[in-house]
N, C-alpha and C positions, 0 to 999 in steps of 0.2 A: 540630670533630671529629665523625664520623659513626661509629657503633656500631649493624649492624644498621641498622633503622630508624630508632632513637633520631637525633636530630640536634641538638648542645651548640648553646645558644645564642652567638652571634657577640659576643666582647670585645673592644670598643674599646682600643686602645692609641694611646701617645701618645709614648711612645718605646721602646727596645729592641728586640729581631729576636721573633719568636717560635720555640718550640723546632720546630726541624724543618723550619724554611721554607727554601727552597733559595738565598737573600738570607745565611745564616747563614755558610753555607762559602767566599759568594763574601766577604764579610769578613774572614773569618778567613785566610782566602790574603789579603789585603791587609793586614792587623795582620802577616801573619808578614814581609811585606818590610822592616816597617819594624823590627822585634825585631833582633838579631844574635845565632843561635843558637848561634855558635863560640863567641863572648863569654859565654853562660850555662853552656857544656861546660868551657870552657878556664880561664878566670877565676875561672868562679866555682865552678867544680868540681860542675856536675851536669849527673845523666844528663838529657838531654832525651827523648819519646816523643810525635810526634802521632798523631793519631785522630780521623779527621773533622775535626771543629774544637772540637777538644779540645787543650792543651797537660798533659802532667805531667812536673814536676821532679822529679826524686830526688834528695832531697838529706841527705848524709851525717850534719846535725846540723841543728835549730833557728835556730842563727844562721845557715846558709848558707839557710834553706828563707828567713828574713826579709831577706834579702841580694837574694835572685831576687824574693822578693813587692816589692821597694821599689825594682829595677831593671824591674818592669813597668808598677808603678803611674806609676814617672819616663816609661816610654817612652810611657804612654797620654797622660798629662799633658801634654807635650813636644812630641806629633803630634794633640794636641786630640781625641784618643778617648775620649770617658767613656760 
């Protein structure tokens, strides 16, 4: 990141996207093929909302918010996304 003149020194990563990088969105259009979104509206009774590559669930109570958290983690799990 450049600020001004300042210039951050460059961090090695070793896995994960970083924030911002244009790698990030094309991901996330790929994670959304594989999710089923009617499945998270319909079923399990929340509102969904993207944004960039952002997901938010609305969800009516705690037990539906850990319903959708354990039908994400199954769908990452399941198509070898971690």
């Amino acid at each position: 990141m450049k600020i001004e003149n300042l210039m951050m020194p460059w961090i090695p990563m070793s896995k994960c996207v970083r924030q911002g990088s244009p790698l990030s969105l094309l991901l996330f259009n790929t994670f959304l093929t594989l999710i089923n979104l009617d499945h998270l509206s319909t079923t399990l009774k929340t509102k969904v909302r993207l944004y960039a590559d952002d997901i938010v669930a609305i969800c009516p109570s705690l037990a539906q918010a850990e319903k959708v958290d354990e039908y994400m983690r199954r769908t990452s799990r399941d198509t070898d996304l971690r």
